[in-house]
C-alpha positions in Angstrom: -18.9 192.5 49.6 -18.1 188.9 49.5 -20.8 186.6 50.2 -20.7 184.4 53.3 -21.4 181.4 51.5 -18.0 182.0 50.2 -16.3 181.3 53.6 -18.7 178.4 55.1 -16.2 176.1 53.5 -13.3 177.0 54.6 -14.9 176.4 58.5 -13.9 173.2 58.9 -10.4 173.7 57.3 -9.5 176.5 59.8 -10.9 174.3 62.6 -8.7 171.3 61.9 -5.6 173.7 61.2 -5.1 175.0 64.7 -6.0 171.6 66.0 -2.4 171.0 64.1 1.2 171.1 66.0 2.4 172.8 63.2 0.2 175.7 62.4 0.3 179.2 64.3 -3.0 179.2 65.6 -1.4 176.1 67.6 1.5 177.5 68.1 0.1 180.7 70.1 -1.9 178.2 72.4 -0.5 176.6 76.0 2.4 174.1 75.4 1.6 170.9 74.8 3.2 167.9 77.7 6.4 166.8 76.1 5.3 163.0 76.0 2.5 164.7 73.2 4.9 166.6 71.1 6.4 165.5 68.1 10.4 164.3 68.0 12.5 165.0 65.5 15.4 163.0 64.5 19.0 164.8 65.6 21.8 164.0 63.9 24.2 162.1 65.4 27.2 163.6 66.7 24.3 165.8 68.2 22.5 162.6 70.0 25.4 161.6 71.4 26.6 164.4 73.7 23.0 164.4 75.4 23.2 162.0 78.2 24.0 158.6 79.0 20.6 157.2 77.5 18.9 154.3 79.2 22.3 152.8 80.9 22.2 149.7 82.5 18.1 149.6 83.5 19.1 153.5 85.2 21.8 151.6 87.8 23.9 154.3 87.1 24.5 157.3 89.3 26.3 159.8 87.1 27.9 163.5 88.1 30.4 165.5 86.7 31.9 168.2 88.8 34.7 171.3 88.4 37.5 172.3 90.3 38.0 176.0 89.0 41.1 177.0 90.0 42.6 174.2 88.3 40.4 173.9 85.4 39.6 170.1 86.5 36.7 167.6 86.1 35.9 164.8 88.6 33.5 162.4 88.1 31.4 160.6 90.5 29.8 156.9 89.6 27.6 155.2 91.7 25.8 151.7 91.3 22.5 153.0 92.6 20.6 149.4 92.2 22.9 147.9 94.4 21.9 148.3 98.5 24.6 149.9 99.5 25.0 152.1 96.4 28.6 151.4 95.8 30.5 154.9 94.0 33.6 155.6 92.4 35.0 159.1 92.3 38.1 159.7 89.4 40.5 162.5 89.7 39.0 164.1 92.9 41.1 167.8 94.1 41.7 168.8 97.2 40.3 172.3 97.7 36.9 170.0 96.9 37.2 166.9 98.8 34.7 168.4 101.1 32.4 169.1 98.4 32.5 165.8 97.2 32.2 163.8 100.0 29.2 165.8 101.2 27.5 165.1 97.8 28.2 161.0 98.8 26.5 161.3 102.0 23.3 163.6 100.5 23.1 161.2 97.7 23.5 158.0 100.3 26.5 156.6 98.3 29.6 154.2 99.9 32.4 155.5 98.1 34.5 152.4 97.1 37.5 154.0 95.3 39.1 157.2 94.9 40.7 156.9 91.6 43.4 159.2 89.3 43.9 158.9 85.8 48.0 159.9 86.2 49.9 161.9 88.2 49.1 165.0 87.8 50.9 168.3 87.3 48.7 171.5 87.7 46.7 170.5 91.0 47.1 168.0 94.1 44.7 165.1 94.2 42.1 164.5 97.0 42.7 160.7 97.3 44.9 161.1 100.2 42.5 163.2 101.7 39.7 161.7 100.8 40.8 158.3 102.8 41.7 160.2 105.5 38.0 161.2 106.1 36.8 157.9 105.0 39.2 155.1 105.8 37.1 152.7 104.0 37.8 154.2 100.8 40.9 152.8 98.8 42.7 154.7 96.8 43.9 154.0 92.9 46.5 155.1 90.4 48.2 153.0 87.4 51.2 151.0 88.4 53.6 152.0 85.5 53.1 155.8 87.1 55.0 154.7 90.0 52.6 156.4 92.3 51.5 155.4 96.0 48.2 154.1 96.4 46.2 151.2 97.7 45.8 149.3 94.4 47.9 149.7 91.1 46.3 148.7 88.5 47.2 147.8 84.9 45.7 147.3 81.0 43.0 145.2 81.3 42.0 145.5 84.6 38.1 146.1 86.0 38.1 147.4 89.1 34.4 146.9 90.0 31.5 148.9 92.1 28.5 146.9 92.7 27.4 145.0 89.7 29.1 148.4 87.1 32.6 147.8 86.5 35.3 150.3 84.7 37.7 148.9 82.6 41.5 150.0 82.7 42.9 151.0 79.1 46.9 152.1 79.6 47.1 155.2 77.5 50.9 156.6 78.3 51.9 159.9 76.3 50.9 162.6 78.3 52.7 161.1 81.0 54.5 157.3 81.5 51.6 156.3 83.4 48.5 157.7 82.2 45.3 155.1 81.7 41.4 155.4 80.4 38.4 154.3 82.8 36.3 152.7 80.4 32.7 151.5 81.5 31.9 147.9 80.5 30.5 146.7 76.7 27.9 144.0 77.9 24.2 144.5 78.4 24.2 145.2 81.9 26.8 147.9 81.7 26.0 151.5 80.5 25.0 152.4 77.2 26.5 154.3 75.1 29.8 153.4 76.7 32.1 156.3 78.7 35.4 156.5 78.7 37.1 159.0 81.5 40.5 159.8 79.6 42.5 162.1 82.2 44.8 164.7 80.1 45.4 161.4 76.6 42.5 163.4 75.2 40.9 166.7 76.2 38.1 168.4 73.8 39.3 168.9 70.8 42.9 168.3 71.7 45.2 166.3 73.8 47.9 167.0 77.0 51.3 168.3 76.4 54.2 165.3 75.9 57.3 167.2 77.1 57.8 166.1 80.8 57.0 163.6 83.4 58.2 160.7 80.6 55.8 162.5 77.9 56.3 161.4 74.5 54.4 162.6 71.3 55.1 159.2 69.5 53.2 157.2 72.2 50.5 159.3 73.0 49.0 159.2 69.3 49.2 155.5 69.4 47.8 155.0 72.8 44.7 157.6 71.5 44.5 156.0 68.1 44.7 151.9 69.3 43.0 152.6 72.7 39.8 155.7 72.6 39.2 155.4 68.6 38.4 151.6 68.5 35.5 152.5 71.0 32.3 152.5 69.7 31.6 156.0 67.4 29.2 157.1 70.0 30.8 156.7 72.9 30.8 159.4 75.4 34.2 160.9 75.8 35.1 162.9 79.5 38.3 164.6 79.7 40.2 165.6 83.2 40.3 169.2 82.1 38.4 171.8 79.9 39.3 175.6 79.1 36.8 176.4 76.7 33.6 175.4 78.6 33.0 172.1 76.8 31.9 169.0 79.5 31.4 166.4 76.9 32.5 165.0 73.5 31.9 161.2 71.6 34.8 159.6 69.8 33.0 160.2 66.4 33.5 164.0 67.4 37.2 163.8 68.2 38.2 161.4 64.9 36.4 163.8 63.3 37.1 167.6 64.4 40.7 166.9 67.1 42.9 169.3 66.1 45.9 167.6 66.6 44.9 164.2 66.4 43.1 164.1 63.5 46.6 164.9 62.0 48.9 162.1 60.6 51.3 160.8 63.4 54.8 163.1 62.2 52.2 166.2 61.8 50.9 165.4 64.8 54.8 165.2 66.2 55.9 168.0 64.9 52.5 170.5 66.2 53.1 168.7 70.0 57.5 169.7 69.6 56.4 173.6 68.8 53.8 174.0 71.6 56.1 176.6 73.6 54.2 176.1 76.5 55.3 177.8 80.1 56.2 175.2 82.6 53.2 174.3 84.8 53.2 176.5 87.9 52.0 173.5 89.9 54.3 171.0 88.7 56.9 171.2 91.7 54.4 171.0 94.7 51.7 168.6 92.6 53.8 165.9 91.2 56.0 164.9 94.6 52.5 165.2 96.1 50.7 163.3 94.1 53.1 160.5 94.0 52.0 159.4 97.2 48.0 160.4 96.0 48.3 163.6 97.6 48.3 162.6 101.6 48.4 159.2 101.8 49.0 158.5 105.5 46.7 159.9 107.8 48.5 163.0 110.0 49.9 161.7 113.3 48.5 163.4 116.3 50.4 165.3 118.5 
């Protein structure tokens, strides 16, 4: 038999040892609050896809929400320091508009603008709509797509919600008139930066380049001079996802794009032998959309 003598001084080492985050004793006790437990550093392509960090003293009202049928993301942006809570909502869909606008009255917002990144192809928009519920609300779309809406806008142009502001990037390729909502790069604005880039760049790819004035060439160079000169961490939110991704950072896409992480003739020559079907949408959504879906409200019988 072993001597208890033997064991008095491990006492105060076994004590101490479950007092430690890292032994099992501790480990097999209640959870510890959050604000207590120790952080360890991600790495950061990982950092950057959680959130949209401390972002302009927490002005920013952020939500990100799915049209299923379509496979499409709209994004709702609200200036929540300012009184009347100014909001922005990019590429809203129809079969949602209700949806949406009921989240803007829970949330107490004043929807501002109603924006689209392009005219798109698989699904018609909700702007028209949308300002037929709420004739306050103006609706938006880049002038080079030729589209009807209450303001065109072109490169370098903010269009501004409260004291926020996005920034207009033209990034044609996808289609003639495609741009990038960009949120602002001084201290008041968000941090890191989001950029809202309709079908220029999905998740580890990019939209097809054979119709509505599509071209391979330009799209590369609008991704390449316009999305990877942001800042690496930059949080990147594309207009449609397949796969179940919400979020990616420009690091992520110069990194780990399939297509345009390619040189620009590869990159040609993989968007020429796509031998995709032709969109089952295209021939109700685009005439549709190039007046932002309904643009006049119905006239009553």
């Amino acid at each position: 038999m072993v001597p208890l003598r033997f064991y008095r001084h491990l006492i105060p080492r076994l004590s101490a040892a479950a007092r430690s985050p890292f032994s099992p004793a501790a480990a097999s006790c209640a959870p510890r609050p959050i604000s207590q437990r120790p952080s360890y550093p991600l790495p950061a392509l990982a950092m950057a896809a959680y959130g949209t960090g401390a972002s302009a003293d927490r002005r920013l009202l952020f939500r990100q929400l799915f049209e299923k049928e379509s496979s499409t993301y709209t994004y709702l942006l609200a200036d929540i320091a300012d009184p009347e809570k100014p909001a922005v909502l990019i590429d809203p869909v129809d079969r949602t508009v209700d949806r949406d606008l009921n989240l803007i009255k829970e949330l107490g917002l004043k929807l501002i603008y109603a924006m689209n990144t392009h005219v798109h192809a698989d699904h018609i928009t909700g702007t028209g709509l949308i300002k037929t519920k709420l004739p306050g609300a103006k609706s938006v779309i880049s002038k080079a797509s030729k589209a009807k809406a209450d303001r065109s806008v072109e490169h370098g142009e903010k269009i501004h919600f409260g004291n926020l502001f996005l920034e207009v990037r033209a990034t044609p390729g996808h289609t003639a008139g495609c741009v990038t909502y960009v949120t602002g790069d001084t201290h008041d604005q968000p941090s890191p930066r989001m950029a809202f880039t309709g079908d220029a760049l999905i998740i580890r790819g990019c939209g097809r380049t054979d119709f509505q004035g599509g071209s391979s060439d330009e799209l590369y160079q609008s991704v390449h001079s316009q999305i990877f000169t942001l800042p690496k961490d930059t949080l990147l939110y594309p207009a449609h996802d397949y796969k179940g991704f919400t979020v990616t950072t420009v690091e992520e896409e110069a990194a780990y794009n399939a297509r345009l992480t390619k040189d620009k003739e590869t990159f040609k020559t993989i968007m020429e032998n796509l031998n995709l079907s032709y969109p089952k949408m295209i021939d109700v959504a685009v005439p549709a959309n190039l007046v932002c879906g309904i643009q006049d409200p119905p006239s009553k019988a």
